[in-house]
C-alpha positions in Angstrom: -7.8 4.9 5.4 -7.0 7.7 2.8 -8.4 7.5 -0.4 -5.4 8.8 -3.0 -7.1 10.5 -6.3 -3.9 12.2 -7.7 0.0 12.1 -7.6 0.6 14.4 -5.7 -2.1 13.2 -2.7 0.0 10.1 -3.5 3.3 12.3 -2.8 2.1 14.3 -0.1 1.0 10.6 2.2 4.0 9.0 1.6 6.0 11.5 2.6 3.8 12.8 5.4 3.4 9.6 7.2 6.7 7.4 8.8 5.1 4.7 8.2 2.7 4.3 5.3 0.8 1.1 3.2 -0.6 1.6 0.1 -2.9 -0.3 -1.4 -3.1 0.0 -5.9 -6.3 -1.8 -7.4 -8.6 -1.3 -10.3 -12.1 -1.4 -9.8 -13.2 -5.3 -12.0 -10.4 -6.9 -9.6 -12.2 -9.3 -7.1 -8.5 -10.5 -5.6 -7.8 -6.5 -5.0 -11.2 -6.5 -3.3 -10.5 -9.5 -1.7 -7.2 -8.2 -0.2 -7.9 -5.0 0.8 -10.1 -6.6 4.0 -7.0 -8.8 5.2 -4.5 -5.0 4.6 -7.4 -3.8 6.5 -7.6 -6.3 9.7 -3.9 -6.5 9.4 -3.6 -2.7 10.6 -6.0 -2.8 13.4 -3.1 -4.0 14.7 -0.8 -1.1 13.9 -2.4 1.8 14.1 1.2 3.2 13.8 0.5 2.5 9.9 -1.2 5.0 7.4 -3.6 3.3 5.0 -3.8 4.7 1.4 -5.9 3.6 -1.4 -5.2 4.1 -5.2 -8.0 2.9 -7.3 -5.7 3.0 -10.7 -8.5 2.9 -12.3 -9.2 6.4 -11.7 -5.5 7.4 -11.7 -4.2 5.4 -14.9 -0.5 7.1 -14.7 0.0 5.8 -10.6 1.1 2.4 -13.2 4.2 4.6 -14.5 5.2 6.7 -11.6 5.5 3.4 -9.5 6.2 0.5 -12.1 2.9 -0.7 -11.6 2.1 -3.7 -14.1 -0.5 -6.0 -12.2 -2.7 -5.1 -9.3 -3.2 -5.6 -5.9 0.1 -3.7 -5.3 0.7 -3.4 -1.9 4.1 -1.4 -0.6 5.3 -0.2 2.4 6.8 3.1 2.4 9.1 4.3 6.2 9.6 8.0 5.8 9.0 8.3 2.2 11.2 5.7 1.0 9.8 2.3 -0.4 10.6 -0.2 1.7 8.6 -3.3 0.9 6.2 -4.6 -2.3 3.9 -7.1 -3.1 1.7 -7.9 -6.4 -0.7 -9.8 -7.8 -0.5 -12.3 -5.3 0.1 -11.1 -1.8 1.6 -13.5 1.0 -0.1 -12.0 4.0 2.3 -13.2 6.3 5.5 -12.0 4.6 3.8 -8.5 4.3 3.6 -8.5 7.9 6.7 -9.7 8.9 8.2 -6.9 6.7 5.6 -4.7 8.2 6.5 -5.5 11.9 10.4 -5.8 10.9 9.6 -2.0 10.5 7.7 -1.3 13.1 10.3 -2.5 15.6 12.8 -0.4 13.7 14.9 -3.3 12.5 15.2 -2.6 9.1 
């Protein structure tokens, strides 16, 4: 797990890793607390995957650079390119599906 403080750390993962997660919350939300765990158990099973963290509350313009209106935000990013999304309420075993759709290389 990465901890993402600035755009371009943001930039540089994403593009750095094939296969990358990252995870945008804000520091007063217990469901981006809550999901972060689950991202986290989820990966022990890819260790393929990069994990990145955004805390927006620290990097306010992450919201315009990605769309960002409501957090958790999780994405998916293969070789730079965003490739999967989830907010607010994430459906764990979508995420993974898209995840492992990836993995496998059936995009």
């Amino acid at each position: 797990m990465v901890e993402l403080k600035s755009i371009k750390q943001f930039h540089h993962f994403i593009d750095n890793n094939h296969l990358a997660l990252v995870h945008i919350m804000r520091e007063n939300c217990s469901v981006c607390h809550a999901v972060l765990p689950q991202i986290e158990m989820m990966l022990k099973d890819y260790p393929e995957v990069a994990l990145g963290i955004i805390n927006q509350t620290q990097l306010e313009e992450i919201a315009g650079e990605l769309s960002i209106f409501t957090v958790p935000v999780d994405i998916i990013y293969l070789d730079g390119k965003e490739m999967h999304r989830q907010g607010r309420f994430i459906d764990m075993q979508e995420f993974e599906y898209r995840l492992q759709q990836l993995v496998d290389g059936g995009v």
